[in-house]
CHARMM internal coordinates of N, CA and C (Angstrom, degrees):
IC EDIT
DIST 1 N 1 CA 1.4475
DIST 1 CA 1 C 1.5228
ANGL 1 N 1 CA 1 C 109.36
DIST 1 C 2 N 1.0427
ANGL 1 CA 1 C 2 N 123.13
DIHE 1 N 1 CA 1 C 2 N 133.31
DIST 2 N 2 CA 1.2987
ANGL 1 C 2 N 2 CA 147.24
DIHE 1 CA 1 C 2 N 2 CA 161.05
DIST 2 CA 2 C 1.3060
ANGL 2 N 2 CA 2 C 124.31
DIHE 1 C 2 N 2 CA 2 C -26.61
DIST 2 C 3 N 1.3581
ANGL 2 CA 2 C 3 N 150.37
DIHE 2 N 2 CA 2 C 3 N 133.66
DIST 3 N 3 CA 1.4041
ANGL 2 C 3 N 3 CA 120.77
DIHE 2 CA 2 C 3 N 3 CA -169.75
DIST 3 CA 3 C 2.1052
ANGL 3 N 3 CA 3 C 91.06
DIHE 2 C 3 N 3 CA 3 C -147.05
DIST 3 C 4 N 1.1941
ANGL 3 CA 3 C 4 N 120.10
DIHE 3 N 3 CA 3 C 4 N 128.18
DIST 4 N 4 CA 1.2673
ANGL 3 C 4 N 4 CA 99.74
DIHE 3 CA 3 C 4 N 4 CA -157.06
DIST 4 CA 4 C 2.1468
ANGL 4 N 4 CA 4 C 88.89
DIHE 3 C 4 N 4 CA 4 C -156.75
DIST 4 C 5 N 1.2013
ANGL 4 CA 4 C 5 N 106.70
DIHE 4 N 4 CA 4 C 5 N 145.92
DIST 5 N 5 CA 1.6106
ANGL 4 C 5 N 5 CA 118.69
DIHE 4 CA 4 C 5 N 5 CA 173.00
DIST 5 CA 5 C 1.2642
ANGL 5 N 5 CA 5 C 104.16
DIHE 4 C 5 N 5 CA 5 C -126.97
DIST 5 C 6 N 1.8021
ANGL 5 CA 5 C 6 N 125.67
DIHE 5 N 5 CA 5 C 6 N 143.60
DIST 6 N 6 CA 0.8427
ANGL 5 C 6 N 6 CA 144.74
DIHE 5 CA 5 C 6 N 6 CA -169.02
DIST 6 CA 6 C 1.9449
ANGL 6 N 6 CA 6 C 109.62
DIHE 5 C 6 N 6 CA 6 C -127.06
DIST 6 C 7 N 1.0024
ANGL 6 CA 6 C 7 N 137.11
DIHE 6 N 6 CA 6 C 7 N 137.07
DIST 7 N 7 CA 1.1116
ANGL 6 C 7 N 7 CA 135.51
DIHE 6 CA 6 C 7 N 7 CA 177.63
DIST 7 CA 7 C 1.8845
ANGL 7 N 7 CA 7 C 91.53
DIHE 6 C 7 N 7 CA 7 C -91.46
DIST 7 C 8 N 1.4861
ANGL 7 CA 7 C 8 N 101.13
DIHE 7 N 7 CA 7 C 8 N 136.05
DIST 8 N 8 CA 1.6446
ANGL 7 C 8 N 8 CA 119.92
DIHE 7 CA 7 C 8 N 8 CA 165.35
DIST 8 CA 8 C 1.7797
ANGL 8 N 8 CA 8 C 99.36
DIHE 7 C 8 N 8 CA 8 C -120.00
DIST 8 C 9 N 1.1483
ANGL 8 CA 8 C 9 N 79.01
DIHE 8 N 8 CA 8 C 9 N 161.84
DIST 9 N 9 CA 1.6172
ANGL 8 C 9 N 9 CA 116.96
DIHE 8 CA 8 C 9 N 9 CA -178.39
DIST 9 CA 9 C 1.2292
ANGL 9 N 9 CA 9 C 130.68
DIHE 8 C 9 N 9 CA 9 C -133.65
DIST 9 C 10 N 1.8138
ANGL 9 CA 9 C 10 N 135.75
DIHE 9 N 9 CA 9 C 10 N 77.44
DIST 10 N 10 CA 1.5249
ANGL 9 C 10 N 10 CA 110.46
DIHE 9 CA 9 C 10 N 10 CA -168.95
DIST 10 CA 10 C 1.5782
ANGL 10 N 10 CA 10 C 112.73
DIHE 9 C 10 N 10 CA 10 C -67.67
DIST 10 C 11 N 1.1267
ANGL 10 CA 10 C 11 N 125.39
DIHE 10 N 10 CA 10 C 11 N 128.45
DIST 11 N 11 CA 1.4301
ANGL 10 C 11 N 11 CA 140.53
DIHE 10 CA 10 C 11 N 11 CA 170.78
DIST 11 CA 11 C 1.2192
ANGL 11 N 11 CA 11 C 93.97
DIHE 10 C 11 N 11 CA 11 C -40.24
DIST 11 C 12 N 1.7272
ANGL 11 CA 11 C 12 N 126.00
DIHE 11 N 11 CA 11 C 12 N -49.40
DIST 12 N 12 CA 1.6535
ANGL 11 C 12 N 12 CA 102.10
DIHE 11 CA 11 C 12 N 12 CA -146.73
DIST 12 CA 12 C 1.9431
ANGL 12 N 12 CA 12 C 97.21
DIHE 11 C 12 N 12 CA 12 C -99.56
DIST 12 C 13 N 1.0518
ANGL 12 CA 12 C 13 N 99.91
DIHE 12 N 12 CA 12 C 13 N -28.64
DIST 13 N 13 CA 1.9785
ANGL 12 C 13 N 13 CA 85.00
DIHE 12 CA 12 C 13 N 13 CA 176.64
DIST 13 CA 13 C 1.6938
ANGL 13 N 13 CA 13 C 112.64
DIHE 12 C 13 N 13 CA 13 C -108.74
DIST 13 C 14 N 1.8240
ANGL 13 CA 13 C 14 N 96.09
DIHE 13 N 13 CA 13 C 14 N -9.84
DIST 14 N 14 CA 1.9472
ANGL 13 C 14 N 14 CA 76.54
DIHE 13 CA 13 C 14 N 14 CA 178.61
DIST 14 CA 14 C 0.9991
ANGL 14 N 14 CA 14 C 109.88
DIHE 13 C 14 N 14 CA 14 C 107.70
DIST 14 C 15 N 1.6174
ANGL 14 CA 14 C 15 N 116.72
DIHE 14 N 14 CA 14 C 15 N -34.79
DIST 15 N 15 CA 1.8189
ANGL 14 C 15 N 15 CA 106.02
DIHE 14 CA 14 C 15 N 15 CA -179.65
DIST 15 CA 15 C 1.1528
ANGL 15 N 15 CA 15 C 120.28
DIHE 14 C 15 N 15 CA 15 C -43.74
DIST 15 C 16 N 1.5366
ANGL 15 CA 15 C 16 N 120.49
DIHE 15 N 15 CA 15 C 16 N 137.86
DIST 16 N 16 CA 1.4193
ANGL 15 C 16 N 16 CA 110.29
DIHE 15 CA 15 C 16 N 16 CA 148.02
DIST 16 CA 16 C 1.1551
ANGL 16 N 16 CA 16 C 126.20
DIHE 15 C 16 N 16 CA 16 C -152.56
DIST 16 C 17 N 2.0373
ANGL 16 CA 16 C 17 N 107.82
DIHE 16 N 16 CA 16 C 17 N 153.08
DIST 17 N 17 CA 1.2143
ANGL 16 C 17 N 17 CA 127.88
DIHE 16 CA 16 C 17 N 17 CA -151.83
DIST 17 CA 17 C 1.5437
ANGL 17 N 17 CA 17 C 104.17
DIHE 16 C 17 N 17 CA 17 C -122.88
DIST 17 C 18 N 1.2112
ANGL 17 CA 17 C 18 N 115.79
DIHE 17 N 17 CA 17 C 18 N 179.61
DIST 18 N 18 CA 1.8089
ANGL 17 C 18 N 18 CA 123.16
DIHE 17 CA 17 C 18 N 18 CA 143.29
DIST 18 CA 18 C 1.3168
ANGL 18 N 18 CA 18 C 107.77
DIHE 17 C 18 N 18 CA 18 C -118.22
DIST 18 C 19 N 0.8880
ANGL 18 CA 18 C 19 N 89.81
DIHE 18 N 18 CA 18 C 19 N 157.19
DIST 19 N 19 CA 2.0073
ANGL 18 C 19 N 19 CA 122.15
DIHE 18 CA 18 C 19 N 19 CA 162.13
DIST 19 CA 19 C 1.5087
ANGL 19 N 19 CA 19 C 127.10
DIHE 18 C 19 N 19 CA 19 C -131.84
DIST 19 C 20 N 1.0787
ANGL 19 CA 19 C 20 N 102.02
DIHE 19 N 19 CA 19 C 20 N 177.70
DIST 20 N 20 CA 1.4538
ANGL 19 C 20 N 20 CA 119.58
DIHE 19 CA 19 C 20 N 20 CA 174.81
DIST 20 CA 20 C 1.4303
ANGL 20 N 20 CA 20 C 106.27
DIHE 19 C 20 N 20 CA 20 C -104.36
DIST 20 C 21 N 1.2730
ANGL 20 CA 20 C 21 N 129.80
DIHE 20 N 20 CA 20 C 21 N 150.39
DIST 21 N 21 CA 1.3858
ANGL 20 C 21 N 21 CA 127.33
DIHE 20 CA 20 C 21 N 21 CA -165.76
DIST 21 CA 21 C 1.2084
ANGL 21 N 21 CA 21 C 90.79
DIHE 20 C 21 N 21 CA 21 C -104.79
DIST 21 C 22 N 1.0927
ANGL 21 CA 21 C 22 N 141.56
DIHE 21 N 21 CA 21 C 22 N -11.83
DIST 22 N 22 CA 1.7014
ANGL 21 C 22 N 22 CA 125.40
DIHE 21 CA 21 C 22 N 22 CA -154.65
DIST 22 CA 22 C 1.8802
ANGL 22 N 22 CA 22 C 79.83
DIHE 21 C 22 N 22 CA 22 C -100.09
DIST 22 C 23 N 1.2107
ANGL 22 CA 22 C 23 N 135.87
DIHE 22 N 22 CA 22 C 23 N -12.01
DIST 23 N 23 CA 1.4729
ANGL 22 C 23 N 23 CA 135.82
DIHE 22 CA 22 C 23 N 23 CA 169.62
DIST 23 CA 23 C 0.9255
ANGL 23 N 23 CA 23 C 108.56
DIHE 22 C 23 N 23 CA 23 C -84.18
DIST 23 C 24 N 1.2064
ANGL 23 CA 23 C 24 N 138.02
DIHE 23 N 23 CA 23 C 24 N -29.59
DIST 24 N 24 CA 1.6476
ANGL 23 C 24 N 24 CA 133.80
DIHE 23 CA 23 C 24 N 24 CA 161.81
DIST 24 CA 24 C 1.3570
ANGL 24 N 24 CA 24 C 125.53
DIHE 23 C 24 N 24 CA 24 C -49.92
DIST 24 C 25 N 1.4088
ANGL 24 CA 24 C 25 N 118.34
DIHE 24 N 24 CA 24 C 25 N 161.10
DIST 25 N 25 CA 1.5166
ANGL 24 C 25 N 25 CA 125.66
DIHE 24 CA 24 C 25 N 25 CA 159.58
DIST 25 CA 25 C 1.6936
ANGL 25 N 25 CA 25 C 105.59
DIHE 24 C 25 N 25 CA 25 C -77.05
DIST 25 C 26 N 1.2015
ANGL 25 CA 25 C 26 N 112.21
DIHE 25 N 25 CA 25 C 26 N 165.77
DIST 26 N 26 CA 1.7437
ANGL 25 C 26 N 26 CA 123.89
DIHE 25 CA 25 C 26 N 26 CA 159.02
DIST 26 CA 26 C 1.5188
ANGL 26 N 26 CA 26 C 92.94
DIHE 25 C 26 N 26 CA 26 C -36.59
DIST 26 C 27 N 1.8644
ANGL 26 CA 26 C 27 N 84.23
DIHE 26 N 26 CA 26 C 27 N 165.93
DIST 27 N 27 CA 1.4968
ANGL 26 C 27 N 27 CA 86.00
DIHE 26 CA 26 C 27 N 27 CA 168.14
DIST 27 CA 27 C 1.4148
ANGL 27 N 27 CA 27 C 130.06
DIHE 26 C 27 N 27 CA 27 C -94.55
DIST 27 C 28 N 1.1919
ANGL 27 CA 27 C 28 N 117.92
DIHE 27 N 27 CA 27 C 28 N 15.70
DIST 28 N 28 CA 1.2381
ANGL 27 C 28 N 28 CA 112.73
DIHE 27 CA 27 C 28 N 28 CA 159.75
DIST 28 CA 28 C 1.9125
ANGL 28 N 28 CA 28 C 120.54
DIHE 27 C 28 N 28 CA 28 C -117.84
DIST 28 C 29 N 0.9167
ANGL 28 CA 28 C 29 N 94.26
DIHE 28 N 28 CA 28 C 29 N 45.61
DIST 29 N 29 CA 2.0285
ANGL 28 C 29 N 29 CA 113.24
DIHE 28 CA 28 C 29 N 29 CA -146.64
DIST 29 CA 29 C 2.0325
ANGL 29 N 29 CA 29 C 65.07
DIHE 28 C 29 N 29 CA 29 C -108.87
DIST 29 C 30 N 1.5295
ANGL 29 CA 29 C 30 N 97.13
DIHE 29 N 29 CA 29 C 30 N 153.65
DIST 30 N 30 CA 1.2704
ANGL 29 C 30 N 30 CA 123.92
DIHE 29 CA 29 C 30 N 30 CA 179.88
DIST 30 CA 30 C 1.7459
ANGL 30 N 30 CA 30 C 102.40
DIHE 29 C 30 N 30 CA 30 C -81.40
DIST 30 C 31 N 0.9188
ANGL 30 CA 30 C 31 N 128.72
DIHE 30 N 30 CA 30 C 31 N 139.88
DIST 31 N 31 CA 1.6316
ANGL 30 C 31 N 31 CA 163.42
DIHE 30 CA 30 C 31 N 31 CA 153.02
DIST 31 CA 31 C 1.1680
ANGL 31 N 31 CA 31 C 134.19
DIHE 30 C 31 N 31 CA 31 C -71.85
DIST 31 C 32 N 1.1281
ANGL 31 CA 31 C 32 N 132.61
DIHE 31 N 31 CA 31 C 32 N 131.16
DIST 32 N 32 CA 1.4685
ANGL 31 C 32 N 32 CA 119.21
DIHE 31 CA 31 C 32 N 32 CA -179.57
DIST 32 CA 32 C 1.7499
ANGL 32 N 32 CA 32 C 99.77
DIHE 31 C 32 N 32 CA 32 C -136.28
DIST 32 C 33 N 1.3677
ANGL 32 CA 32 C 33 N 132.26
DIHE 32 N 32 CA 32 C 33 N 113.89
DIST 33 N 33 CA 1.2172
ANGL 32 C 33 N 33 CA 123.38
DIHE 32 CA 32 C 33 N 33 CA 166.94
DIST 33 CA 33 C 1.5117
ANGL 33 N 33 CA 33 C 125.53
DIHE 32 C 33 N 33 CA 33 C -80.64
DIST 33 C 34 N 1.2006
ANGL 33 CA 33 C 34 N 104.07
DIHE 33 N 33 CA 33 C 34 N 132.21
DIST 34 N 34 CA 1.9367
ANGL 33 C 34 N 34 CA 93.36
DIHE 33 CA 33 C 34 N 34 CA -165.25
DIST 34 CA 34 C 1.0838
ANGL 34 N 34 CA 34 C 115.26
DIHE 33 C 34 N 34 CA 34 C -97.99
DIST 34 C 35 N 1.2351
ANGL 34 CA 34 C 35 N 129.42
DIHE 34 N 34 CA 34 C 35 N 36.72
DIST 35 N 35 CA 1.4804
ANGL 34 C 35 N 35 CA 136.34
DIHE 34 CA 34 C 35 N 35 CA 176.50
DIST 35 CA 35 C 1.6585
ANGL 35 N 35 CA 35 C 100.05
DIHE 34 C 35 N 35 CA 35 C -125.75
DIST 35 C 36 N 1.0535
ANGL 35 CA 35 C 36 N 127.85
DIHE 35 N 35 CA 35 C 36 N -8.68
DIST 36 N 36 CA 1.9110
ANGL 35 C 36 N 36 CA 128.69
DIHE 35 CA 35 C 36 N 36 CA 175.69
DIST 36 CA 36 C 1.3029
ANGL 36 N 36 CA 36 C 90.58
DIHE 35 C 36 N 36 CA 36 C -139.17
DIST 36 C 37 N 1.2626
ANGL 36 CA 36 C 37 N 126.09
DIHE 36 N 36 CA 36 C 37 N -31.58
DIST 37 N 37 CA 1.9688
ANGL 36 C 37 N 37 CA 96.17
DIHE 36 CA 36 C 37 N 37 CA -143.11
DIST 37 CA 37 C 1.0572
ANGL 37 N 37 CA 37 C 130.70
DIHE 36 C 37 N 37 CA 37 C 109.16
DIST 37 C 38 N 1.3952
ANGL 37 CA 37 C 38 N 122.39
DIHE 37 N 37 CA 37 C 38 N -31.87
DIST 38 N 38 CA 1.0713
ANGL 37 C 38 N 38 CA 146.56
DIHE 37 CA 37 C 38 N 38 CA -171.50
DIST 38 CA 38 C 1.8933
ANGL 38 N 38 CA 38 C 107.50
DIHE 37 C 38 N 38 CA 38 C -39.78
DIST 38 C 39 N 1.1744
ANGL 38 CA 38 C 39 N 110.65
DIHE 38 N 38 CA 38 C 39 N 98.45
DIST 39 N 39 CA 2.1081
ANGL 38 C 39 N 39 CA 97.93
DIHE 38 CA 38 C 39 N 39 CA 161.00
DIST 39 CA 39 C 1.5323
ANGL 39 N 39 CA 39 C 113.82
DIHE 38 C 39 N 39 CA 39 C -101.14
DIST 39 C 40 N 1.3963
ANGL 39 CA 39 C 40 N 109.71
DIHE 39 N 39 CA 39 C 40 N 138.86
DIST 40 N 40 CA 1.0307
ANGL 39 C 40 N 40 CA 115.62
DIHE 39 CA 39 C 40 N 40 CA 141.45
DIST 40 CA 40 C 1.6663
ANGL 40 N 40 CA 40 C 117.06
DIHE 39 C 40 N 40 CA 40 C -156.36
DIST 40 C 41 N 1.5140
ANGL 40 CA 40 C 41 N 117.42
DIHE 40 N 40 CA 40 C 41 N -157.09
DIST 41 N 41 CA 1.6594
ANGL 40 C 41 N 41 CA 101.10
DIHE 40 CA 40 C 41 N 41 CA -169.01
DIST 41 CA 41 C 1.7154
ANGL 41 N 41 CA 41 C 92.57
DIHE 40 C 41 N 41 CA 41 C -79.07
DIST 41 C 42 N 1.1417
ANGL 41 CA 41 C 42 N 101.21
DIHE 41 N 41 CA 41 C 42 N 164.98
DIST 42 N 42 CA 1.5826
ANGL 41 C 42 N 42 CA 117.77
DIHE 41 CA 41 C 42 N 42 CA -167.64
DIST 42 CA 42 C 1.3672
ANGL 42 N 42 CA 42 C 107.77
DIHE 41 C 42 N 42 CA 42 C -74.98
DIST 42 C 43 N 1.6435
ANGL 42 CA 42 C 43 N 119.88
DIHE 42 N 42 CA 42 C 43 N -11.91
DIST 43 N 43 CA 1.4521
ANGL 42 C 43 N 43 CA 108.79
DIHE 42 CA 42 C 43 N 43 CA -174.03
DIST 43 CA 43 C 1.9701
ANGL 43 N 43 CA 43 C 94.98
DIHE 42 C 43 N 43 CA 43 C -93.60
DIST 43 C 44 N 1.0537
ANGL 43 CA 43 C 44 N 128.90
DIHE 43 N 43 CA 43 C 44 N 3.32
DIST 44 N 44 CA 1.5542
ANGL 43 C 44 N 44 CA 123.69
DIHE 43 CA 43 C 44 N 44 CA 167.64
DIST 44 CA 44 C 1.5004
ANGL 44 N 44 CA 44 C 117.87
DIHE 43 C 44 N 44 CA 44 C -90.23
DIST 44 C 45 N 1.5575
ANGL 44 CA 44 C 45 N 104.20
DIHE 44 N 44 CA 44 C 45 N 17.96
DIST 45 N 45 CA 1.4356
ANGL 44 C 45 N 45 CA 109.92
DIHE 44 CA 44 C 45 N 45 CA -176.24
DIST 45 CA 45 C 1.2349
ANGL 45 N 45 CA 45 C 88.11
DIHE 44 C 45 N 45 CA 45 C -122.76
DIST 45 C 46 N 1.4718
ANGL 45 CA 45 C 46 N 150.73
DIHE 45 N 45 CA 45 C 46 N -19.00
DIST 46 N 46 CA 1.0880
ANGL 45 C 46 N 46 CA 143.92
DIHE 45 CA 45 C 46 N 46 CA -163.43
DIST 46 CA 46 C 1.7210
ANGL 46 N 46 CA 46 C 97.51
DIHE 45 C 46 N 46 CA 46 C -70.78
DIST 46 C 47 N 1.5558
ANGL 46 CA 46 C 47 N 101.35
DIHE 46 N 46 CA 46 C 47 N 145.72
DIST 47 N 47 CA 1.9355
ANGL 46 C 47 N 47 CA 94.47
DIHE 46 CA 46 C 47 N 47 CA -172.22
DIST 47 CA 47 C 1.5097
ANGL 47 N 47 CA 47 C 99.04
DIHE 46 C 47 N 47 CA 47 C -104.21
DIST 47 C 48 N 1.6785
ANGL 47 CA 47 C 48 N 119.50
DIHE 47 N 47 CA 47 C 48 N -9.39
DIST 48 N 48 CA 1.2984
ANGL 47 C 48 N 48 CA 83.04
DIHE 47 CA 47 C 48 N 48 CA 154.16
DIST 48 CA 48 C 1.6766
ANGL 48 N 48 CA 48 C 90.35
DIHE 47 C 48 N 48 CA 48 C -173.95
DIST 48 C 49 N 2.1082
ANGL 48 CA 48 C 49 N 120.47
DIHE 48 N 48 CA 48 C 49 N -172.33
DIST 49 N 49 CA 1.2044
ANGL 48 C 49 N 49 CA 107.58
DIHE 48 CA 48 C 49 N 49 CA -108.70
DIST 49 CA 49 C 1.8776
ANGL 49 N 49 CA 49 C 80.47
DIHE 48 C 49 N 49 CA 49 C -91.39
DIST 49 C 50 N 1.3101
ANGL 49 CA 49 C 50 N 123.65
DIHE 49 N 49 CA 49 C 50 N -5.21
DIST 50 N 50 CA 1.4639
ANGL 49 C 50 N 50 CA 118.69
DIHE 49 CA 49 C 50 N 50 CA 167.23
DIST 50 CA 50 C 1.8852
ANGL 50 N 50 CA 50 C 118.43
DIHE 49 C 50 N 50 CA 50 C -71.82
DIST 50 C 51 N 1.5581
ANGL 50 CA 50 C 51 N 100.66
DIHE 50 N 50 CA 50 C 51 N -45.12
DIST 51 N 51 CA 1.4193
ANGL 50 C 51 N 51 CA 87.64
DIHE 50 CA 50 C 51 N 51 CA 168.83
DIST 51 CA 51 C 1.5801
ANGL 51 N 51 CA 51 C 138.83
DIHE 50 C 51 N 51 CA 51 C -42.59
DIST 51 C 52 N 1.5254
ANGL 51 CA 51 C 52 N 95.98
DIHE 51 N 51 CA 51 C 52 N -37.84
DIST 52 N 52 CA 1.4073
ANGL 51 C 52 N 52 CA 115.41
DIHE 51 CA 51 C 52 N 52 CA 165.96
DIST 52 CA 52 C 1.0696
ANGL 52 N 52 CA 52 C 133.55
DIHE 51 C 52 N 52 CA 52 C -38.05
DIST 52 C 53 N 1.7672
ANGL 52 CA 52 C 53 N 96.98
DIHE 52 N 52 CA 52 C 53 N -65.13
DIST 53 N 53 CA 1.6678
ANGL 52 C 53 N 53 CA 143.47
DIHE 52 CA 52 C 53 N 53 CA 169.59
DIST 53 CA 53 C 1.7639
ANGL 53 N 53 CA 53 C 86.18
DIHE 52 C 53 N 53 CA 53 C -25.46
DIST 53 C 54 N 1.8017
ANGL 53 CA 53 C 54 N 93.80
DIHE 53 N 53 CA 53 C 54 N -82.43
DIST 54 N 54 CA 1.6076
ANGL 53 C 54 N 54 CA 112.37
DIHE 53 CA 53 C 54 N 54 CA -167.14
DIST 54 CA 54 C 1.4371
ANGL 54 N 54 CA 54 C 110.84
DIHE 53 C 54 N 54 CA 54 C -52.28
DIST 54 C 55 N 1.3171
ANGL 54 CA 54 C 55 N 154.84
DIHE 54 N 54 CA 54 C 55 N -32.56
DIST 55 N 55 CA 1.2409
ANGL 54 C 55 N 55 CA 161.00
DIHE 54 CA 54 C 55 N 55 CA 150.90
DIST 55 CA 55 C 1.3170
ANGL 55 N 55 CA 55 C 101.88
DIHE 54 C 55 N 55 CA 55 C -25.38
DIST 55 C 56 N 1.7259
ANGL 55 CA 55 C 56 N 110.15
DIHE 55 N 55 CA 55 C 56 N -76.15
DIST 56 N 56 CA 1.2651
ANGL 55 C 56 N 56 CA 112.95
DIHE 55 CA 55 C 56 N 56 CA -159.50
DIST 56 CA 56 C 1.6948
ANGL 56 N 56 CA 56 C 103.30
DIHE 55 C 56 N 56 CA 56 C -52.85
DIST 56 C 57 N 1.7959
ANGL 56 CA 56 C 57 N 122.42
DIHE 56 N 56 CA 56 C 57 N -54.99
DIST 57 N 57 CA 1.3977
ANGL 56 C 57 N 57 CA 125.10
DIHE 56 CA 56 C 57 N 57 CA -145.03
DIST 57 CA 57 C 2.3328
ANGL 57 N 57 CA 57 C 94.61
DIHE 56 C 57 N 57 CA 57 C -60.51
DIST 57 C 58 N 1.5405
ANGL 57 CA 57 C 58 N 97.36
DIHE 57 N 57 CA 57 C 58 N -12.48
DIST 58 N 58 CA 1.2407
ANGL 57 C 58 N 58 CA 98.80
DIHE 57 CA 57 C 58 N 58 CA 177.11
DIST 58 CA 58 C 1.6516
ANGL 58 N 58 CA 58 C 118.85
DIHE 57 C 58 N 58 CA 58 C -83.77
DIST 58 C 59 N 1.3976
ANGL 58 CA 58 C 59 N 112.41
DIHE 58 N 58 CA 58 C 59 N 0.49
DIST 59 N 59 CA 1.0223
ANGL 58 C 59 N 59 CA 112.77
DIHE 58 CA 58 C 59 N 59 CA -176.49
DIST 59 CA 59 C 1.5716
ANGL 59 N 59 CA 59 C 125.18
DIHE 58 C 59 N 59 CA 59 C -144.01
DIST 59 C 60 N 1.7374
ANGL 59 CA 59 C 60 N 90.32
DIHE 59 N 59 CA 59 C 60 N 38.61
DIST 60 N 60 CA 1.2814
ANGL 59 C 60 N 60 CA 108.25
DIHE 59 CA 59 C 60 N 60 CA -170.43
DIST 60 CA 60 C 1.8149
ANGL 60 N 60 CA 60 C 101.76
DIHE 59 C 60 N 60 CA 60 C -92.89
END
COOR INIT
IC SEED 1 N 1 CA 1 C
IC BUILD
């Protein structure tokens, strides 16, 4: 199994973290940032356009 970290970004306050993608939703699966509240789909947290990349190949 695959073992992989992704840098996030909440759009609305700025935090930022990593994760593991296999803890994520899809990438268009709803989000919740826990430092505001903030939802949106999980690929607008991705900080950039490989994290994404790597998200998705996890959720193919």
């Amino acid at each position: 199994m695959q073992e992989a970290w992704i840098q996030l970004r909440c759009p609305d306050c700025g935090e930022q973290w990593e994760a593991n993608p296999v803890d994520l939703p899809e990438p268009q699966g709803s989000f919740t940032c826990e430092q505001c509240d903030g939802a949106r789909p999980v690929s607008e947290f991705t900080k950039t356009a490989r994290d994404f990349e790597i998200l998705e190949s996890f959720h193919e």
